[in-house]
C-alpha positions in Angstrom: 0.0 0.0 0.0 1.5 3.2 -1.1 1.5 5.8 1.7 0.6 9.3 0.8 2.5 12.2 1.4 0.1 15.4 2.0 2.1 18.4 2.1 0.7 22.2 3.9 2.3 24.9 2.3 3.9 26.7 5.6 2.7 30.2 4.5 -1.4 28.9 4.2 -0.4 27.2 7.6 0.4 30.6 8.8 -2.4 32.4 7.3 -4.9 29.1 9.1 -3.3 30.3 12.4 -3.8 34.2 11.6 -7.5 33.2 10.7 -8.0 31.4 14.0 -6.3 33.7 16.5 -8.5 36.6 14.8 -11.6 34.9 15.4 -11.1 34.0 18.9 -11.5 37.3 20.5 -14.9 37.7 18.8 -16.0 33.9 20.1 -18.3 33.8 22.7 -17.1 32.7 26.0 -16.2 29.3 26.3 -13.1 26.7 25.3 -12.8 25.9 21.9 -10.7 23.1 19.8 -9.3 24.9 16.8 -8.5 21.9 14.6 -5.4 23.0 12.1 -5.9 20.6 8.7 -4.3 20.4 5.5 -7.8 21.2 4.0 -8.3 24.3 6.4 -9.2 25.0 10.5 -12.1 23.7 12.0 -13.5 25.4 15.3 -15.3 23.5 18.2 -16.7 25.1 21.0 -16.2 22.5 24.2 -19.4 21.2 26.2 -17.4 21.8 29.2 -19.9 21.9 31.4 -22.2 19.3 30.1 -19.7 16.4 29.2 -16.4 17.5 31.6 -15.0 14.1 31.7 -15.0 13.6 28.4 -13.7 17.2 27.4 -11.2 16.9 30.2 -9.7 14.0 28.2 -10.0 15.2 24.9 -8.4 18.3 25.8 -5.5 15.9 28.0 -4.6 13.7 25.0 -4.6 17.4 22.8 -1.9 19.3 25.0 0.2 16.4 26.3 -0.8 16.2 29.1 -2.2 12.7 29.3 -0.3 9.2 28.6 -1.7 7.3 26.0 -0.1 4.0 23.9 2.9 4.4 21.4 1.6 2.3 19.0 5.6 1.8 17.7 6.8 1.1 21.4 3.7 -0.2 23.1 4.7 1.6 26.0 2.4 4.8 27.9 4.2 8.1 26.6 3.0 11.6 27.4 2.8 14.2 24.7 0.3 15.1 21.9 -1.7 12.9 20.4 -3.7 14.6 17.7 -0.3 16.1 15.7 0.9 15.1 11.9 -2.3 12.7 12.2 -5.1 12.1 9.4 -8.1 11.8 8.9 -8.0 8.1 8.2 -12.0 7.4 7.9 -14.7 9.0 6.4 -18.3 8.1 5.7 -19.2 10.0 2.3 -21.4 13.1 3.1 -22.0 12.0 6.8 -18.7 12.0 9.1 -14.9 12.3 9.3 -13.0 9.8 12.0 -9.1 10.9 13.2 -7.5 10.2 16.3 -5.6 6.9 15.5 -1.9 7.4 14.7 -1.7 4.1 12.7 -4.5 5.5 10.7 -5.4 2.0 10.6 -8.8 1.9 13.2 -7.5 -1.0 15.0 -5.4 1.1 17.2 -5.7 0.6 21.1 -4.6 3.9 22.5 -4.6 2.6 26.3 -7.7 4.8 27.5 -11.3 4.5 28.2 -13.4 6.9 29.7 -16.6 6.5 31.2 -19.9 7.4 28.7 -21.1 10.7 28.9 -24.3 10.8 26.5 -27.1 12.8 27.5 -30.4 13.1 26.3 -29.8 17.0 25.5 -27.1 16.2 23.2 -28.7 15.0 19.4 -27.3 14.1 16.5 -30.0 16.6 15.3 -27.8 18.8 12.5 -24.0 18.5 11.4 -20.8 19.4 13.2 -21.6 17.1 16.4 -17.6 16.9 17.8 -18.2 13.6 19.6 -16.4 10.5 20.9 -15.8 7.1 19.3 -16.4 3.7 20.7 -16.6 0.4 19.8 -20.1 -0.4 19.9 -19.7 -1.6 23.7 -20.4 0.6 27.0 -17.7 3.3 27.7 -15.2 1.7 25.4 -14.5 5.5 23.8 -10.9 7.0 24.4 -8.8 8.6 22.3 -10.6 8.5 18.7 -13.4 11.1 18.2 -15.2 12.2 14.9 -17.1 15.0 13.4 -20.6 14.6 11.7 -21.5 16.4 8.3 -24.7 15.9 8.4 -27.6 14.6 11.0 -27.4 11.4 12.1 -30.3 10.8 14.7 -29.8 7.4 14.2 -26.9 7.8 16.6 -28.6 9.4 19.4 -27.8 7.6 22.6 -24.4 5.7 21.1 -21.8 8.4 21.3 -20.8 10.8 23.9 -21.2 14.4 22.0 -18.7 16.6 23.5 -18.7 19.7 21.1 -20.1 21.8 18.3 -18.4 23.2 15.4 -18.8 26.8 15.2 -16.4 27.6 12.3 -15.1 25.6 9.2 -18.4 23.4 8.8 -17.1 24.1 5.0 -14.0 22.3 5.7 -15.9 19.3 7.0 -18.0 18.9 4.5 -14.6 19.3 2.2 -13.2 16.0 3.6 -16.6 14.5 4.1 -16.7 14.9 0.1 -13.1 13.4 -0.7 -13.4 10.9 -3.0 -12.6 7.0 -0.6 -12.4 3.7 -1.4 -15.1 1.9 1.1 -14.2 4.4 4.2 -10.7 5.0 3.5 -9.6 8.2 2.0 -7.9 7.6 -0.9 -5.6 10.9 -0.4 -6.2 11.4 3.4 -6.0 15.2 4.9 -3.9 15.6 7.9 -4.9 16.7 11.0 -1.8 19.1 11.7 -2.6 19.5 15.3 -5.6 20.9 18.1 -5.3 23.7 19.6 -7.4 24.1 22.7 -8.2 28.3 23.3 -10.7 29.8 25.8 -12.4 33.4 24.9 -13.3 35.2 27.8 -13.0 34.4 31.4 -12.6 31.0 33.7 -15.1 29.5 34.7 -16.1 30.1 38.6 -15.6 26.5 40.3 -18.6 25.5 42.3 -17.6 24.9 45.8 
C-alpha cells in the first residue's frame, strides 16, 4: 500500500493560524478546539460543562498532558496525540473519524473513559464533535469524529462533546473526498488541536 505524502504549504499554515487567532476574541465565551488541517481550520466550541470528563480527556490527550499507547513502542508516553495525524476514515457526506496514529482503526490507544451521553445532546444537524467507541459501553478513548450531516440514528451511542462553530465548510470538504469503502484515498492531515478559551474561567462550584 503506497503511503501518501500530503504536504501544507507553511505560508497557508500561517495564514490558518492568523485566521483562527483573529476569530477568537470575537468567540463567545467558552473553550474551543481549533482543529489545524491540510484542508483548512475547523473550530469547536467544548461542552465543558455538560460532558467535563470527556472534554477533560479530549483536551489531555490534545496538549500532552495525558499518557496514551505508542503504537511503535507499546509503552504509555505523554505528549500530543492529535499532531501530523489524518483523517484516516470518512463516511461519504455523513462523518470524518481521526485520532488513531496508525490510521489503521484498529489502534488501542490505552484509555477509556466512562460514557457521557445525555439526552440534550442529538445528533439533530452537522458538526456534532463527539467521541468514538466500539459499539460496547464506555469503550471511547482517544478516537473522536465530526458529523457532516444529521445522524439521529446515533442518538444515545456516542458521547457528544462539542459543536463546530467555524469551518463546517471544511468538513464537508473532507466529508466529500473521494474513498475507497471508508478509506480516503488521499487522506487530509490533521496538523494539530489547539485548545483556546475566549473570555473568562469559569467560577468553580464549591
Amino acid at each position: 500500500m503506497k503511503h501518501i505524502l500530503v504536504l501544507f504549504p507553511m505560508a497557508a499554515f500561517l495564514m490558518a493560524a492568523g485566521a483562527s487567532a483573529q476569530s477568537s476574541s470575537s468567540r463567545p465565551a467558552g473553550l474551543y478546539a481549533i482543529f489545524h488541517t491540510s484542508a483548512g481550520a475547523i473550530a469547536a466550541r467544548l461542552f465543558e460543562k455538560e460532558t467535563p470528563n470527556t472534554v477533560r480527556n479530549f483536551v489531555a490527550l490534545a496538549q500532552g498532558k495525558k499518557p496514551w499507547r505508542d503504537p511503535a513502542t507499546r509503552t504509555m508516553v505523554t505528549r500530543p496525540l492529535y499532531e501530523n495525524i489524518t483523517f484516516f476514515r470518512v463516511t461519504p457526506g455523513i462523518m470524518i473519524q481521526a485520532g488513531d496514529p496508525t490510521g489503521k482503526n484498529g489502534f488501542n490507544c490505552g484509555i477509556t473513559i466512562p460514557d457521557e451521553i445525555l439526552p440534550g445532546l442529538r445528533f439533530d444537524s452537522g458538526g456534532k464533535l463527539a467521541l468514538a467507541n466500539s459499539g460496547n459501553p464506555d469503550s471511547g478513548g482517544c478516537q473522536f469524529f465530526i458529523t457532516a450531516d444529521a445522524m439521529t440514528q446515533w442518538n444515545g451511542k456516542y458521547a457528544i462533546f462539542g459543536q463546530v462553530v467555524e469551518g463546517r465548510e471544511v468538513v464537508s470538504k473532507i466529508a466529500h473526498a473521494r474513498v475507497i469503502g471508508e478509506t480516503p484515498v488521499d487522506p487530509v492531515k490533521l496538523i494539530d488541536v489547539a485548545i483556546e478559551r475566549a473570555g473568562p474561567e469559569p467560577k468553580s462550584k464549591r
